[in-house]
C-alpha positions in Angstrom: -7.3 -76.8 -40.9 -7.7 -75.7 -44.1 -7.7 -71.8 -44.0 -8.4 -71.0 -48.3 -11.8 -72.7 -47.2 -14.7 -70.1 -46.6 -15.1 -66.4 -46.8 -11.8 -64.6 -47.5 -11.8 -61.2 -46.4 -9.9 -58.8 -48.6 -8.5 -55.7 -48.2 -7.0 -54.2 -51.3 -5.1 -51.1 -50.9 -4.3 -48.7 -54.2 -0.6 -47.2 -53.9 0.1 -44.5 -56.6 4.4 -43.9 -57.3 3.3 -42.0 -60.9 -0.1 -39.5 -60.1 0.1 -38.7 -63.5 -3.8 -38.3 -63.2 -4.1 -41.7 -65.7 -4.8 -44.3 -62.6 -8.0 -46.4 -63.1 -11.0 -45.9 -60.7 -11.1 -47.8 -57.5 -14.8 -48.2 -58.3 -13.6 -50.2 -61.6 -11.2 -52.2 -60.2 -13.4 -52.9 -57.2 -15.8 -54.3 -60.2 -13.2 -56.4 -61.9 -12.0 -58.1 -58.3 -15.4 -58.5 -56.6 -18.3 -57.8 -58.9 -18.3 -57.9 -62.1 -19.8 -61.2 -64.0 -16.1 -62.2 -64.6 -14.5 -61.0 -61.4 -11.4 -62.3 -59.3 -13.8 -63.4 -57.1 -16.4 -65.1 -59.2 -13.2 -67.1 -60.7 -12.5 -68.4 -56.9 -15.9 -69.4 -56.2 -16.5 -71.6 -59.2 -12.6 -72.9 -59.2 -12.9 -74.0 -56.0 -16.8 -75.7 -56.8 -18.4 -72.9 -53.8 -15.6 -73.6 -51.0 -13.6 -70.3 -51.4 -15.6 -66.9 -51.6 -14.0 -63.4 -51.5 -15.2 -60.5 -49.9 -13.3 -56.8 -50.1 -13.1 -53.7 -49.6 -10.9 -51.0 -52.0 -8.7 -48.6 -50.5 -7.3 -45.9 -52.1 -5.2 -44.1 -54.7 -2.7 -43.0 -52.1 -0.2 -41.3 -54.0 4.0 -42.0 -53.2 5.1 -40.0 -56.3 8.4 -38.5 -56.2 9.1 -41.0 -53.0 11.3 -44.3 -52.2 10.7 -46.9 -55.6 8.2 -49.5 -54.4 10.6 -52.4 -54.6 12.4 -50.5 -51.6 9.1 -50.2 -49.6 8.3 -52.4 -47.1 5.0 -54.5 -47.0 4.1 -52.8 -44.3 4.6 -49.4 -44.9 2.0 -49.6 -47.8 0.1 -51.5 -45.4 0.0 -48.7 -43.3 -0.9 -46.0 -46.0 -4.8 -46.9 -45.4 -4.4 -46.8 -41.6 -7.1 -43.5 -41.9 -9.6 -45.6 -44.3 -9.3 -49.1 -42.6 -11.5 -49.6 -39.4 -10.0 -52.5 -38.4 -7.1 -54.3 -40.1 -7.3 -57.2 -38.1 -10.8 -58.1 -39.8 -8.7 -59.2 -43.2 -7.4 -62.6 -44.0 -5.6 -60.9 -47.1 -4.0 -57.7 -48.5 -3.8 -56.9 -51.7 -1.4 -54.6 -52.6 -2.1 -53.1 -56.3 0.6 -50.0 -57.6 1.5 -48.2 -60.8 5.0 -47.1 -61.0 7.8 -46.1 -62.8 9.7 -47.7 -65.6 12.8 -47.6 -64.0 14.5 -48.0 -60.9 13.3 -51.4 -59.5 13.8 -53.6 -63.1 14.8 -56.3 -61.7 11.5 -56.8 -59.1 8.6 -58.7 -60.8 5.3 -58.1 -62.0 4.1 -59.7 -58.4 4.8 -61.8 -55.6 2.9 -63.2 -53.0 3.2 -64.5 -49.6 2.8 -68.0 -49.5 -0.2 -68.9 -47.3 -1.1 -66.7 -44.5 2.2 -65.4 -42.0 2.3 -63.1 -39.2 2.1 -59.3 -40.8 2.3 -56.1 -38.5 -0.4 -53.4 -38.9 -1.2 -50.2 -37.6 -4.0 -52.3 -35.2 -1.0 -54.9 -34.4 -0.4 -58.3 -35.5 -2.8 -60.2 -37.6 -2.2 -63.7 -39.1 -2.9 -63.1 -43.4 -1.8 -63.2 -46.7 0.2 -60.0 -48.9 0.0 -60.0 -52.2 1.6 -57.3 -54.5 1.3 -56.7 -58.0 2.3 -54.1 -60.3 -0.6 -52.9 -62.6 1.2 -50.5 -64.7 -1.5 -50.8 -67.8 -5.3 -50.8 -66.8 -6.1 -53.9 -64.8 -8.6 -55.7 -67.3 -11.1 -58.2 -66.2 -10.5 -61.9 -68.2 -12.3 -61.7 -71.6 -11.3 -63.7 -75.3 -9.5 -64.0 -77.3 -6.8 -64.6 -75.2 -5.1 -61.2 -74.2 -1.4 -59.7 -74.7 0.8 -60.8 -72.0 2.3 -57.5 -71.7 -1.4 -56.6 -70.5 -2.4 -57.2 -66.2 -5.0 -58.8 -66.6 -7.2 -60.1 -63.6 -5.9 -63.1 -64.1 -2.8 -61.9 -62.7 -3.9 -61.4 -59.4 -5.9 -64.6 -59.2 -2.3 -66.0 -59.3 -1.3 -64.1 -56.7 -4.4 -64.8 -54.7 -3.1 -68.5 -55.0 -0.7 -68.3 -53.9 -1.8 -66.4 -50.5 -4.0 -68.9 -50.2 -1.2 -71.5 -49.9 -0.2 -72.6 -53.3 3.4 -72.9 -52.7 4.7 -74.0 -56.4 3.8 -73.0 -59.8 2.3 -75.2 -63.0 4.9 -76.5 -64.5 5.3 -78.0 -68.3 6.0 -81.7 -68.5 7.2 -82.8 -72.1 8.0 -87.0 -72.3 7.9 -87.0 -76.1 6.1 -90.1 -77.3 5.8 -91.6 -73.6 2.6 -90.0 -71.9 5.1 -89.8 -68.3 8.1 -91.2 -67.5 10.3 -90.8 -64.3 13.7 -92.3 -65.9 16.5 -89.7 -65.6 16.6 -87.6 -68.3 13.5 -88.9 -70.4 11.7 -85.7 -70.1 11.8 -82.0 -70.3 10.5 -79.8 -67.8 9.9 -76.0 -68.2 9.0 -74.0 -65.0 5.8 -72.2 -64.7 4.9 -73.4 -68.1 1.5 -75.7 -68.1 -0.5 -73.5 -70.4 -3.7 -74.9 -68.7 -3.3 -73.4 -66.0 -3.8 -70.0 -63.9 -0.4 -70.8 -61.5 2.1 -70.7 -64.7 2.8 -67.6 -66.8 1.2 -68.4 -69.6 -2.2 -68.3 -67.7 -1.9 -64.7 -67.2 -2.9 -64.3 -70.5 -6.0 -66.8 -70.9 -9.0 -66.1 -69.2 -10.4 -67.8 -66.1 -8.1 -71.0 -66.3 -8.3 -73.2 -63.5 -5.7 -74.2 -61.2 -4.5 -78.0 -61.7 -6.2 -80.9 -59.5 -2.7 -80.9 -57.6 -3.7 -77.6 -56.4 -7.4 -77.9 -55.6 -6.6 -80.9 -53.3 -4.2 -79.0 -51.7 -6.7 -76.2 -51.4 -9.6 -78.4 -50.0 -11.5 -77.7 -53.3 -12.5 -81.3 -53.7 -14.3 -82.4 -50.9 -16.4 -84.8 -52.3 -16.4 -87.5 -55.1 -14.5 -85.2 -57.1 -11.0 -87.0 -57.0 -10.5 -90.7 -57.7 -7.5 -92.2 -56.4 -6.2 -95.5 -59.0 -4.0 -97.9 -57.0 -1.9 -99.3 -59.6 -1.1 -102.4 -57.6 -4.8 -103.6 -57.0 -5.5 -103.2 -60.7 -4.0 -106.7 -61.3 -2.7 -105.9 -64.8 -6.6 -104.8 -65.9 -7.2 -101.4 -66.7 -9.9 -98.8 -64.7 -12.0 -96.9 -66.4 -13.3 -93.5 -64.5 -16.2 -91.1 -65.7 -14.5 -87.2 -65.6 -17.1 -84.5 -65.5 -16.0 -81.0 -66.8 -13.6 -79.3 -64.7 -15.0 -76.2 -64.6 -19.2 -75.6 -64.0 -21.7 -76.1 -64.4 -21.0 -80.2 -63.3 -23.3 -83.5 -62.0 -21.5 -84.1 -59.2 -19.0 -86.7 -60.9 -15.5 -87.1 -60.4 -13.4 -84.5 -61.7 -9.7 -85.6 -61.5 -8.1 -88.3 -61.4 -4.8 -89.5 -58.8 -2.5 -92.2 -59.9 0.4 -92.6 -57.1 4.0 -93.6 -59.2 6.3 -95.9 -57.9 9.3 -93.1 -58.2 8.0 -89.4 -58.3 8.5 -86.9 -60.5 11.1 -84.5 -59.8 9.9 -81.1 -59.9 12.5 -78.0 -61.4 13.6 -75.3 -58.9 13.6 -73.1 -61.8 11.2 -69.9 -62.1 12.0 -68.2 -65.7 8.8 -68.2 -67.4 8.3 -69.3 -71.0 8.2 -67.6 -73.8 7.0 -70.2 -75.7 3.7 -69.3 -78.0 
């Protein structure tokens, strides 16, 4: 079973703690998730080579001004705040929960979080088996563009994180420094920075680069490669020769080559339980 396969239906629902009159258009951000040339969804159809499409709908502002901060708030009390607009919340494999708030009273919550995969979530039409996401978009949420953008600015790119990880990427990208060796698994031999891999969309430098892709790790998880895409090296049928393998580009257009490339080690890397982002240029 492989639920991030196919049409993902999403709902996004617009929750306003500021109504300061400054919030940007659900017709916009409908655009920058859906439509637009450069949308969220655009980015998931040619990451994942045609397997993953989204479909939404935008619900929304509903204003909570003056209210409970957001970080107190409940996924499914903003669930509920479209329970007039939504015909049927049991027709979503996703929720998306966008918000402006304040500056002050939930500093320590993050710019988003995600569910990881799909869990059991109660809704105003009763139980449903999906995916929250929940992102703060306290500046204009932009759609991906170059140069690469201020990371102070939400950027689309944001929320394709999140999206990953409702679709069931559990871990982030992480950075991988062996100095002169290329990898190595001995204790101590290299440095590891969490959600640091500047290459791709699941580590926090990716919220400032357009379109990135998630890593290969990822995509397999995913079912992205389906095909001939990934080619899998045993080391121990190689007999001391080398293997050469043709790589396509990773992202499209592509000739239907291999894409990535697996080589199982002996001892595995250990991955950090760390999250702080880098700050790293």
């Amino acid at each position: 079973d492989k639920p991030a396969l196919g049409e993902q239906r999403v709902a996004v629902i617009l929750i306003d703690f500021i109504a300061d009159g400054k919030a940007q258009s659900a017709d916009e951000l409908r655009q920058t998730l859906f439509e637009a040339e450069l949308s969220v969804g655009r980015y998931f159809e040619e990451a994942s080579y045609g397997r993953t499409r989204l479909r939404g709908e935008v619900f929304g502002w509903y204003s909570l001004a003056g209210t409970v901060p957001h970080c107190q708030r409940t996924r499914e009390e903003l669930i509920a705040l479209a329970a007039a607009d939504v015909p049927s919340f049991l027709d979503y494999d996703r929720f998306l929960l966008l918000y402006r708030a304040p500056s002050t009273g939930c500093e320590d919550y993050g710019l988003g979080e995600s569910t990881h995969g799909k869990e059991p979530v109660q809704t105003p039409d009763g139980l449903v088996q999906a995916s929250v996401s929940r992102i703060e978009i306290e500046y204009p949420l932009s759609r991906p563009m170059l140069p690469h953008q201020n990371l102070a600015l939400v950027t689309a790119t944001v929320v394709a994180h999140e999206l990953g990880h409702g679709l069931g990427i559990t871990g982030h990208a992480n950075l991988l420094d062996c100095g002169a060796s290329t990898v190595s698994t001995a204790p101590g031999a290299c440095h590891q920075e969490a959600i640091a891999d500047m290459f791709s969309v699941m580590a926090g430098e990716g919220y400032r680069r357009s379109a990135l892709h998630v890593g290969a790790c990822h995509k397999e998880d995913l079912g992205w490669f389906a095909g001939n895409e990934l080619v899998t090296i045993d080391p121990s049928k190689l007999g001391g020769t080398s293997a050469t393998v043709r790589l396509d580009p990773y992202e499209l257009p592509r000739t239907a080559g291999a894409l990535a490339v697996r080589i199982p080690l002996a001892t595995p890397i250990p991955v950090t339980s760390g999250v702080a982002i880098s700050t790293a240029s």
